[in-house]
NUVEXMI-215500 format. One record per residue (C-alpha): residue in three letters; x, y, z; chain. Coordinates in steps of 0.02 Angstrom, whole numbers, plus 50000, padded with zeros to 5 digits. Layout:
- type, X, Y, Z, mol
- Ala, X, Y, Z, A
...
This chain:
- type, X, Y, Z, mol
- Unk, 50079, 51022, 50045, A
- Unk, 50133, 50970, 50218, A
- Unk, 50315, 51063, 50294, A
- Unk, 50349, 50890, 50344, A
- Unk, 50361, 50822, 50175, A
- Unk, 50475, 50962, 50102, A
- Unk, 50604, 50884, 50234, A
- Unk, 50650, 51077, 50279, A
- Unk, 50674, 51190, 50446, A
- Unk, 50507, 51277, 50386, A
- Unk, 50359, 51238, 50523, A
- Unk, 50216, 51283, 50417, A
- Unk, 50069, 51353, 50466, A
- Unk, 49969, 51334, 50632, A
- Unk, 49810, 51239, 50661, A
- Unk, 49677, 51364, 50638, A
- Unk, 49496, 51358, 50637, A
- Unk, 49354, 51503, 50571, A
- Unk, 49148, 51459, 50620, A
- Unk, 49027, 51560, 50569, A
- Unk, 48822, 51528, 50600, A
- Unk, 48702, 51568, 50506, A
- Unk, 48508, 51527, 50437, A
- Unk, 48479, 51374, 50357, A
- Unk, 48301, 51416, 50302, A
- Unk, 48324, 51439, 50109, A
- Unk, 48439, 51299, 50074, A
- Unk, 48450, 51102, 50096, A
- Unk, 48612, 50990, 50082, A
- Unk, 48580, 50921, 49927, A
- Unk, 48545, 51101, 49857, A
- Unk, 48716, 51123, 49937, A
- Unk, 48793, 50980, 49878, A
- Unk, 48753, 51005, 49688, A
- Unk, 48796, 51158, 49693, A
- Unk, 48963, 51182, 49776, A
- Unk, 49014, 50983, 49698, A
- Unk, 49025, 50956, 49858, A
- Unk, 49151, 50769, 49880, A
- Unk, 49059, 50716, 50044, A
- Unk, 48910, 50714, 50112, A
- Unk, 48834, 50633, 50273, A
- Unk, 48645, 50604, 50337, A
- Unk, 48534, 50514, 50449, A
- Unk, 48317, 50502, 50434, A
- Unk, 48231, 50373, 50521, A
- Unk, 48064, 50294, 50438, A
- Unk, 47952, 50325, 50559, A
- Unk, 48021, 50503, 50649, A
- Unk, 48091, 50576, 50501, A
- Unk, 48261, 50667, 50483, A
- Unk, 48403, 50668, 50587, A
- Unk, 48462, 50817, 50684, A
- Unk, 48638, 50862, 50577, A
- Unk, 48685, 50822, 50404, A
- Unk, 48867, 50852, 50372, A
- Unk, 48958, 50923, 50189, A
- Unk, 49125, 50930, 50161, A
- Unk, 49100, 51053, 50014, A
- Unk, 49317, 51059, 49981, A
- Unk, 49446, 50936, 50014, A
- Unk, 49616, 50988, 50111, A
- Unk, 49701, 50832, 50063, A
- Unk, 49655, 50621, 50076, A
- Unk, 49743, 50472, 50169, A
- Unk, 49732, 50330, 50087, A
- Unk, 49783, 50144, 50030, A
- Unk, 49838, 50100, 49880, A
- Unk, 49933, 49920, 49829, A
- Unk, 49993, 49884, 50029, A
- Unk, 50069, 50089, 50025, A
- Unk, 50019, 50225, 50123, A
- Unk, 49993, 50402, 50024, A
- Unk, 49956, 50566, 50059, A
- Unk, 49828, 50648, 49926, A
- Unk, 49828, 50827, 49878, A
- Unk, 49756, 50876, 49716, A
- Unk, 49820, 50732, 49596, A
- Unk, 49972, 50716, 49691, A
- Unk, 50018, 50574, 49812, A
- Unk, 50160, 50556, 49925, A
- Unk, 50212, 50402, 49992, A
- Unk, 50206, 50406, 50199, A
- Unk, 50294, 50236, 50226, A
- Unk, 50447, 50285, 50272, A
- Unk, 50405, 50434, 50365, A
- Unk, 50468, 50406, 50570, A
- Unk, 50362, 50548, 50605, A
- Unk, 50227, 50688, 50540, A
- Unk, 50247, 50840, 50604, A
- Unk, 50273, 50798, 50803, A
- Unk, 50178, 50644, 50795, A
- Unk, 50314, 50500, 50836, A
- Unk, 50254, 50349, 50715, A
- Unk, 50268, 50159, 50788, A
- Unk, 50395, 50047, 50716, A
- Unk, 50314, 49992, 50536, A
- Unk, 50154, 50089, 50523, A
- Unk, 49999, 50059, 50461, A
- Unk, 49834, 50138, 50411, A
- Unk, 49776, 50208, 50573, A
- Unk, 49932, 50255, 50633, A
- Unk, 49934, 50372, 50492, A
- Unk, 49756, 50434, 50507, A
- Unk, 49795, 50472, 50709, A
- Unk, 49943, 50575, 50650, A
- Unk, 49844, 50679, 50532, A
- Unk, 49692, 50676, 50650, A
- Unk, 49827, 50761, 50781, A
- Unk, 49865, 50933, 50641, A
- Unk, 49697, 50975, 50649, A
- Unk, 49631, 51123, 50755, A
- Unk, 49560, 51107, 50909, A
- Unk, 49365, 51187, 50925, A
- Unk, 49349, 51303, 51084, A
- Unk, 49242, 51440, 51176, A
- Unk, 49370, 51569, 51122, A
- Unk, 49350, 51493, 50926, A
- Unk, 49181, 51541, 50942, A
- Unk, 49047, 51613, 51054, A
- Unk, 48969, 51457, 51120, A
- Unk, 48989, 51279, 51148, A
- Unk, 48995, 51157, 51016, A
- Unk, 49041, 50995, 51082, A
- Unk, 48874, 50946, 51028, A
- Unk, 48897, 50976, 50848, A
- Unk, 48968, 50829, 50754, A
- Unk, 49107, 50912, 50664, A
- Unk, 49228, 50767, 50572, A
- Unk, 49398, 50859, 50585, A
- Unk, 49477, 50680, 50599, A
- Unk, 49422, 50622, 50433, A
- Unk, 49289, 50553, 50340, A
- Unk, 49283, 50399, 50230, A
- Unk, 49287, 50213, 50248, A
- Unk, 49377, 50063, 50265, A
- Unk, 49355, 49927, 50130, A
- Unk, 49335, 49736, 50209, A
- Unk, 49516, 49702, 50167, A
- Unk, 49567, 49817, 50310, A
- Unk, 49568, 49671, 50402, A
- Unk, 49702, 49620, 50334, A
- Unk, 49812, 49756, 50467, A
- Unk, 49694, 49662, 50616, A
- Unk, 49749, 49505, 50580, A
- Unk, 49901, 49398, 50480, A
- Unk, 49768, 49360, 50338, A
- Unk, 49808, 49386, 50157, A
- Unk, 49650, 49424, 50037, A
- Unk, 49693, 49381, 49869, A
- Unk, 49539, 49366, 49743, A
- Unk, 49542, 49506, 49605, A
- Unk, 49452, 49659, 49621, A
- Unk, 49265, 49707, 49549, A
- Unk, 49309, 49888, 49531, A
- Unk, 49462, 50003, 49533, A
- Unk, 49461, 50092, 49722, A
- Unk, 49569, 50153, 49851, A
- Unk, 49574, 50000, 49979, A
- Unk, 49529, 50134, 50122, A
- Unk, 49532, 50316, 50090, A
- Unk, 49480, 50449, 50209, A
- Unk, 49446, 50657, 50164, A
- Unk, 49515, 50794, 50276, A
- Unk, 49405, 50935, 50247, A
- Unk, 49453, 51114, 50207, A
- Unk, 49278, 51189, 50191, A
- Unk, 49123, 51115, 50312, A
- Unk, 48963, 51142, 50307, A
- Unk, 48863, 51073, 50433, A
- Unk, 48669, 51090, 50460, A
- Unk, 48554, 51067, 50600, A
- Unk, 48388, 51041, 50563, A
- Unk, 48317, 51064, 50733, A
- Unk, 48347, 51244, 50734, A
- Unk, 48346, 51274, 50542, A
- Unk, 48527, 51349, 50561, A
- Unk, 48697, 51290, 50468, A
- Unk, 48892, 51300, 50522, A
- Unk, 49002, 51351, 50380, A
- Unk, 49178, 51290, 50451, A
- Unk, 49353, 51313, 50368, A
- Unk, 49501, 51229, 50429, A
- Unk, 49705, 51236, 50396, A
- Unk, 49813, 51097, 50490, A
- Unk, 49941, 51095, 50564, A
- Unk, 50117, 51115, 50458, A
- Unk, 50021, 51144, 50305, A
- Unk, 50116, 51274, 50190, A
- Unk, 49980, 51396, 50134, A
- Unk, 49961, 51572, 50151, A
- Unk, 49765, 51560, 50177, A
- Unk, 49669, 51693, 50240, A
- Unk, 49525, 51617, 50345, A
- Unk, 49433, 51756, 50369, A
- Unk, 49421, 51770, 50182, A
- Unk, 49378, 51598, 50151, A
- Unk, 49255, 51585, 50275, A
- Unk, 49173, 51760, 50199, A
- Unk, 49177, 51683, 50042, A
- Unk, 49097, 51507, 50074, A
- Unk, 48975, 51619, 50159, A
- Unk, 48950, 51724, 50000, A
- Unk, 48938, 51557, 49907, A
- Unk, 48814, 51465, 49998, A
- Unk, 48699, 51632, 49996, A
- Unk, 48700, 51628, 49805, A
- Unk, 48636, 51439, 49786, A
- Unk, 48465, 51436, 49701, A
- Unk, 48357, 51294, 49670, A
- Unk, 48412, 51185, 49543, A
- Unk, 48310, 51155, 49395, A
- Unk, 48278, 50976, 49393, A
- Unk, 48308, 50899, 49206, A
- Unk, 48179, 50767, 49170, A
- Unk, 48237, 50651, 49048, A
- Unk, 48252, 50463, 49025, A
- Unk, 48416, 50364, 49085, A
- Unk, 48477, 50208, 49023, A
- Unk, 48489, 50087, 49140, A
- Unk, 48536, 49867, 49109, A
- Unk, 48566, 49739, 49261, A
- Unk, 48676, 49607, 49258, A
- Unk, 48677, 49483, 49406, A
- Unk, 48875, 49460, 49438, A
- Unk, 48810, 49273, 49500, A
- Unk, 48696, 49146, 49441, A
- Unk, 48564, 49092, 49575, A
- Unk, 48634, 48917, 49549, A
- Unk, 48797, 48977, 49628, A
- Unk, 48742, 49084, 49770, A
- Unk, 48644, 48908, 49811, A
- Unk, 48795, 48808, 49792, A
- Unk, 48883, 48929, 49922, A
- Unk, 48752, 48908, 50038, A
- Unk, 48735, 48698, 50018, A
- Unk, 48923, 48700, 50054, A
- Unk, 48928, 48828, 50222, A
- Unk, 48778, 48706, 50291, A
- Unk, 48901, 48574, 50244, A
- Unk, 49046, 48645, 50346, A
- Unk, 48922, 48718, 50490, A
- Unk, 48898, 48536, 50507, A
- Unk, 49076, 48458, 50515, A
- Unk, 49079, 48603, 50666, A
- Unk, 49212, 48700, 50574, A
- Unk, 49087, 48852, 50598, A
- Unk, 48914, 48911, 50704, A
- Unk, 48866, 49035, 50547, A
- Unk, 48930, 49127, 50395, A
- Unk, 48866, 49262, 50286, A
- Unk, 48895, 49248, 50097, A
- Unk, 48873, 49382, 49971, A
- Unk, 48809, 49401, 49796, A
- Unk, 48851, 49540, 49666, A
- Unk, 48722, 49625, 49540, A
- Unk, 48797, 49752, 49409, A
- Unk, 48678, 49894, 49333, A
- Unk, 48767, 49984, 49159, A
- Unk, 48677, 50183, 49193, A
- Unk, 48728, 50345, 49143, A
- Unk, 48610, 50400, 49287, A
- Unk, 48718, 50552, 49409, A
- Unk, 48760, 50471, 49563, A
- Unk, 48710, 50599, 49648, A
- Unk, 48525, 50578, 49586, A
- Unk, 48544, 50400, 49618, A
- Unk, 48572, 50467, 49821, A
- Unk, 48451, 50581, 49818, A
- Unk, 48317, 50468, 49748, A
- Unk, 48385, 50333, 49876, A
- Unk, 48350, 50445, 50032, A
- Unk, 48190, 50481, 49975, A
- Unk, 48153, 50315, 49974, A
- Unk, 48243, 50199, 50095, A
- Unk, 48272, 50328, 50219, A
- Unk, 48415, 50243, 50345, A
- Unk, 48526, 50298, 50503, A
- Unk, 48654, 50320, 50387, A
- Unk, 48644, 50397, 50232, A
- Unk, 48816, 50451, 50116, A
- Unk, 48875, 50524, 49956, A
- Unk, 49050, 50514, 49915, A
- Unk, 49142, 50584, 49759, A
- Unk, 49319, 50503, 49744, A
- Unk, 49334, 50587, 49581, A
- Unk, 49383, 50404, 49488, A
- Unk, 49218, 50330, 49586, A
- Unk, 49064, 50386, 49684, A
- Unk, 48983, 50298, 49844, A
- Unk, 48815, 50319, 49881, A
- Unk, 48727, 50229, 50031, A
- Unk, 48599, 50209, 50157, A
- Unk, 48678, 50086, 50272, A
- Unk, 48555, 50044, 50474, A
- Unk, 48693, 49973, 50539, A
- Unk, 48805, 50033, 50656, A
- Unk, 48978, 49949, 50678, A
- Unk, 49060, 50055, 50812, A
- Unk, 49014, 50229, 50888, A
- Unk, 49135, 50295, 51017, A
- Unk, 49086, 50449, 51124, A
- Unk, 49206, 50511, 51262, A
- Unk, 49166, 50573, 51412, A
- Unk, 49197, 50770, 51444, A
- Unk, 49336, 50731, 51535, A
- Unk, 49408, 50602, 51399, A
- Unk, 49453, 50460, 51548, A
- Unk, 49313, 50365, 51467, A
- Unk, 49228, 50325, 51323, A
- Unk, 49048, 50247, 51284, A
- Unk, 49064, 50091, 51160, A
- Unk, 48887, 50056, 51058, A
- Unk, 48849, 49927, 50931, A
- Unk, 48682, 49883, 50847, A
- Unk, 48704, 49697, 50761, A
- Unk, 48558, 49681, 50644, A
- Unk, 48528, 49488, 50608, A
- Unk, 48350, 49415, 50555, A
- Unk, 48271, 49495, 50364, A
- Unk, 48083, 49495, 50322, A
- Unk, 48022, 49587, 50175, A
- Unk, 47894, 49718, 50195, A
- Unk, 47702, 49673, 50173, A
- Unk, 47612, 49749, 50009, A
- Unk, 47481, 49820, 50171, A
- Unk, 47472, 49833, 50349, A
- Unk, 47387, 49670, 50390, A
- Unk, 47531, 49575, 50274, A
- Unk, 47646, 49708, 50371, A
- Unk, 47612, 49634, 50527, A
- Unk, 47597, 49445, 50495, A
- Unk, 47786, 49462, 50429, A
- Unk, 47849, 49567, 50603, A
- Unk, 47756, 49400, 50698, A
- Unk, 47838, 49286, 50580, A
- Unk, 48012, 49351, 50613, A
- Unk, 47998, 49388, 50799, A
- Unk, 47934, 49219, 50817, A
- Unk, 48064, 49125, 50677, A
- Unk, 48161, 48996, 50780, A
- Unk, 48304, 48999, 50658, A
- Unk, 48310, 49199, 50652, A
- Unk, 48322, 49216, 50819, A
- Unk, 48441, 49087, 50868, A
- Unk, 48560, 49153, 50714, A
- Unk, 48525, 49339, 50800, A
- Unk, 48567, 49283, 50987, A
- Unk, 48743, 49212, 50912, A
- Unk, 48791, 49369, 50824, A
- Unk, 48726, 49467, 50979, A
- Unk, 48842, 49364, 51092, A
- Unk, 48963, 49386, 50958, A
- Unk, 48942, 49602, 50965, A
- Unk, 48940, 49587, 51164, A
- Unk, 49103, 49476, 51159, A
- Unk, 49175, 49624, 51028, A
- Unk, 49130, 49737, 51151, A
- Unk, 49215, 49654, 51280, A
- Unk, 49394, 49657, 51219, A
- Unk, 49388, 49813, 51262, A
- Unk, 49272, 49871, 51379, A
- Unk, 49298, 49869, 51563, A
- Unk, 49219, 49701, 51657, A
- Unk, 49047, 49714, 51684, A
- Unk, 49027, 49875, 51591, A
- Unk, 48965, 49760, 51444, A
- Unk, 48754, 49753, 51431, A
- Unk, 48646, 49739, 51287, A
- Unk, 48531, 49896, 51284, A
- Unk, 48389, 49834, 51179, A
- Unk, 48371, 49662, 51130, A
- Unk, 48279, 49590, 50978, A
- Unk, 48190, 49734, 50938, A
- Unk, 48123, 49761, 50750, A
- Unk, 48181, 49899, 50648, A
- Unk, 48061, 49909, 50507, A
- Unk, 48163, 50015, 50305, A
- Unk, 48072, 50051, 50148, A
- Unk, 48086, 49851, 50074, A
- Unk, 48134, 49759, 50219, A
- Unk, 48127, 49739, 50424, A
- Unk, 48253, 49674, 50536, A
- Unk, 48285, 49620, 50714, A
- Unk, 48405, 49715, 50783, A
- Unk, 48482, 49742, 50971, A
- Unk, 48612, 49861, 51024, A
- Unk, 48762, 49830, 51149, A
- Unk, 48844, 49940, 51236, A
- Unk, 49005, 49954, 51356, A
- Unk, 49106, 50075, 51429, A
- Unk, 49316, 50096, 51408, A
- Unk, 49421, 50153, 51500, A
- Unk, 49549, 50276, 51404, A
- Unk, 49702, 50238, 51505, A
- Unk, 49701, 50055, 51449, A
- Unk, 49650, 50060, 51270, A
- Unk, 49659, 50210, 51137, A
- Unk, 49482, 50250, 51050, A
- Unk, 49544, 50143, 50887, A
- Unk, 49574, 49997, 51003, A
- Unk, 49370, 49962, 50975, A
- Unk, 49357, 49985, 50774, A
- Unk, 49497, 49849, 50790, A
- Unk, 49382, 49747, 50901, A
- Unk, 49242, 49749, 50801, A
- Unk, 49290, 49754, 50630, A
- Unk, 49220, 49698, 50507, A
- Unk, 49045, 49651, 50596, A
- Unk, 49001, 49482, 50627, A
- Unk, 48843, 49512, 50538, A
- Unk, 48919, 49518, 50374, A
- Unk, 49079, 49382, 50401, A
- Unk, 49001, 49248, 50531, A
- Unk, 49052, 49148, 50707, A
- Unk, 49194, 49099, 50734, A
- Unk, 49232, 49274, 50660, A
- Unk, 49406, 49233, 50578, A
- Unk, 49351, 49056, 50513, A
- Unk, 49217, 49121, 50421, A
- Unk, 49320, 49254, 50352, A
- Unk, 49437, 49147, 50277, A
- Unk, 49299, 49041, 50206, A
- Unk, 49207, 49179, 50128, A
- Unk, 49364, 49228, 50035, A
- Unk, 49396, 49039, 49962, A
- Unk, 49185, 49064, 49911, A
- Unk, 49154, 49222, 49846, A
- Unk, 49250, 49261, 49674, A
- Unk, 49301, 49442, 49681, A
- Unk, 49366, 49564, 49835, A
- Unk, 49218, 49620, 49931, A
- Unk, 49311, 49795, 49937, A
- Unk, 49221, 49942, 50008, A
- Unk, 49059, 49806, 50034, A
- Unk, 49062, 49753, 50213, A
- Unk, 49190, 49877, 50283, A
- Unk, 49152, 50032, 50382, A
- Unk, 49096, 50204, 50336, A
- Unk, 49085, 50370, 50434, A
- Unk, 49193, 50456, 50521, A
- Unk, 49331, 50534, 50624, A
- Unk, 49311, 50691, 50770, A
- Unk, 49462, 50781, 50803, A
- Unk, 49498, 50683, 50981, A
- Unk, 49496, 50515, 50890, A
- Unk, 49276, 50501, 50942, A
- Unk, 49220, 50405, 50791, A
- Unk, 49050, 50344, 50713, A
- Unk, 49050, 50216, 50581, A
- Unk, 48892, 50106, 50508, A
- Unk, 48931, 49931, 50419, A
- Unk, 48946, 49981, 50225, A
- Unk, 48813, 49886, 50170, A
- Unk, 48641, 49936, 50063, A
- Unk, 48802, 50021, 49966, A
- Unk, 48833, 50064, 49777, A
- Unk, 49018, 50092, 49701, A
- Unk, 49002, 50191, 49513, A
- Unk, 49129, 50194, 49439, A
- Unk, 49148, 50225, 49220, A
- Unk, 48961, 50212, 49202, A
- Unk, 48909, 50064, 49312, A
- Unk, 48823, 50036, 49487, A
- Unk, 48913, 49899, 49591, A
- Unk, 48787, 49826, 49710, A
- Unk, 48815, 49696, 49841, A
- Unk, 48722, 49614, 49982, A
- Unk, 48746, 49433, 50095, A
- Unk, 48628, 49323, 50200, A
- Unk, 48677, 49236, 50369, A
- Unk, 48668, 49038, 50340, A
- Unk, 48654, 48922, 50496, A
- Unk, 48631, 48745, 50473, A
- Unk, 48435, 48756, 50459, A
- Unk, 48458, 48888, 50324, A
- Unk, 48342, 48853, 50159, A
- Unk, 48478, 48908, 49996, A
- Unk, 48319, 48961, 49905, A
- Unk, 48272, 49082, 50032, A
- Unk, 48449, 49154, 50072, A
- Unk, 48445, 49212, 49910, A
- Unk, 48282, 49294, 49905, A
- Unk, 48373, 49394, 50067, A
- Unk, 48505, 49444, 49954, A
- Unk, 48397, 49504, 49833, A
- Unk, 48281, 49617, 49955, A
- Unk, 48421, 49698, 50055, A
- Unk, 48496, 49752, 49864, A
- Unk, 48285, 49813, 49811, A
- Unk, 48284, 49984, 49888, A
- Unk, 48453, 50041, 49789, A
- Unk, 48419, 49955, 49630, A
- Unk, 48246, 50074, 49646, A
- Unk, 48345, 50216, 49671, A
- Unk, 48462, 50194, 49512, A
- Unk, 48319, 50086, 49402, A
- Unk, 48153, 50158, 49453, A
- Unk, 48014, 50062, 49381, A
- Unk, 48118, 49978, 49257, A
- Unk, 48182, 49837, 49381, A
């Protein structure tokens, strides 16, 4: 409970912060994870180099921020407080009617800053998310632009939602070595004794074992939400209005549903194993699970150590092949794609799209496209992908200024970015919901790093909500849009089906 929220003279507590270091030789994340029921966990591996340096546990929640039904709550426990009326939180003045990120910058300001005196060294290179960590569902565009979504949902979920840890645990690999990090924010009432806590996460994570893996048989049925008949019929009619020259390109999406009783957790960790990705995620909402191994990025934001400026990067992925069944079949798909006149035409107008993104923000000239048309090869499929990059200047624009920007990629709505929007939502048949948002994360001074939420499952009361789109120009070929929709959803329906697919 916040002091703010009592509506008394009572301050609360202070913003406080306990690190401690230690060997990260005998234990892994997921051993972590399963262990401590850990709600959130964070990772990166890369196909050909392997894991990424840090992967990231919040192994207890403080309290959530969330969306719910156009209000604003505050979750602690299975309490929520409404935070729409509130003019301010804690010492944080709040604009004139709210919204989401307003609220999320207020509680990003209660938490405690990291410094030298905190601890013995530096550690503005570790990635620790004191700003929150979650996502925002492809409705949030909603608060980016006067556009009302109004198909019904496919699942029951918070529109964006977004942890604030109390417990951290955060490992990097390169030196075998793990932070464990407890936090109380600002105003909080608590009498919690850090030290304590901190002893005793320490005492926890020294007692995990390795878990005794139960091999048994889990039942597992798919159910295509769409017939290929309609996913075709989408397609015929986007061609159709490409045409007329209401729009350049448009990405539609296709559901599948699989009924399993398999642990979502298991269904992560057989997913990394698999499809390693960029970014990899497990998150346990309690009422529903995410798990995820997204290559996009939508918008990483690193400030400068002065905070004046900040670097802007964006990686639009546009152009699919499947893998080959060898090397040589390997290799005539990469030439195929790099040499595809409608894949790369479709990936030069969502990389001018990105660099114009970029731009709204960025200082002039500061915008440039770091690698161009470069392929990115995943366990089932390869991509083109090129990254953009600009630099902003913090005195114009706040850090949040560029997830508005860029959000929700052009490589899952289309160009003209709004049009297309509003023509996938008179299409597709449900909310796309946490599909096509962003997922990641929050630092304390408002640095974020988010991936496009796709190659994503939602379970929720026994069943695996899948979803995946394909870019359609006007040279597109239905047939083999689908296909695309049906290889970028492969690698998870692996991880939750196995052989049974």
């Amino acid at each position: 409970m916040f002091a703010f929220l009592q509506q008394s003279n009572n301050q609360g507590a202070k913003a406080q912060i306990k690190i401690q270091k230690i060997s990260a030789s005998k234990i892994t994340p997921l051993m972590v994870c399963e262990s401590l029921k850990a709600p959130v966990l964070l990772e990166s591996a890369f196909l050909t180099t392997g894991k990424g340096r840090f992967s990231l546990l919040i192994t207890q929640e403080a309290f959530r921020v969330i969306k719910e039904d156009s209000k604003y709550l505050l979750q602690k426990d299975s309490n929520k407080y409404l935070l729409n009326s509130l003019e301010k939180i804690s010492s944080f003045i709040l604009p004139k009617n709210p919204k989401f990120l307003d609220f999320l910058e207020a509680f990003m300001a209660l938490a405690p800053q990291v410094s030298e005196t905190i601890f013995s060294e530096d550690l503005s290179f570790l990635p620790l998310p004191l700003g929150g960590v979650g996502y925002f569902g492809y409705e949030f565009f909603s608060e980016i632009e006067e556009m009302q979504f109004h198909n019904p949902p496919l699942y029951q979920a918070s529109e964006n939602a977004f942890i604030f840890g109390r417990e951290f645990v955060i490992f990097d690999h390169f030196y075998e070595m793990l932070y464990a990090v407890n936090v109380v924010y600002e105003n909080e009432v608590c009498n919690l004794d850090l030290e304590k806590c901190n002893k005793d996460l320490l005492d926890k994570l020294a007692s995990i074992e390795i878990p005794k893996k139960e091999n048994r048989a889990y039942k597992t049925a798919i159910n295509p939400k769409n017939k290929e008949s309609y996913y075709i019929q989408m397609v015929e009619l986007l061609k159709n209005e490409i045409y007329v020259g209401n729009l350049l390109q448009c990405v539609p999406s296709q559901s599948l549903e699989i009924t399993s009783d398999l642990p979502p957790l298991q269904a992560y960790e057989n997913l990394r194993a698999s499809n390693p990705s960029p970014y990899m995620y497990y998150f346990d909402f309690g009422e529903y699970q995410i798990i995820g191994s997204s290559p996009e990025v939508l918008i990483k934001v690193q400030s400068d150590s002065e905070e004046n400026f900040a670097l802007l990067t964006t990686r639009p992925i546009a152009g699919t092949r499947p893998r080959g069944k060898n090397a040589l079949e390997d290799s005539k798909l990469e030439g195929e794609l790099k040499d595809n006149i409608k894949e790369n035409a479709e990936h030069l107008m969502l990389l001018d799209l990105g660099r114009n993104d970029i731009g709204k923000v960025a200082l002039p000239n500061s915008v440039c496209v770091t690698q161009e048309r470069i392929i990115e090869k995943y366990a089932r499929v390869m991509h083109l992908v090129s990254e953009v990059q600009g630099k902003m200047d913090l005195k114009l624009h706040k850090k949040t200024d560029a997830l508005f920007a860029t959000f929700p990629a052009g490589t899952v709505s289309g160009a003209p970015k709004i049009q297309a929007i509003k023509t996938i939502e008179s299409l597709e048949s449900h909310k796309r919901g946490i599909y096509a948002g962003a997922i990641g994360y929050f630092s304390k001074n408002g640095d974020m790093d988010f991936a496009i939420t796709i190659r994503t499952a939602i379970y929720q009361k026994g069943v695996y909500y899948l979803q995946a789109g394909a870019g359609v120009v006007y040279d597109s070929i239905p047939s083999e849009e689908y296909k695309e929709t049906q290889n970028k959803m492969l690698s998870l329906v692996e991880a939750i089906m196995g052989n049974k697919q």
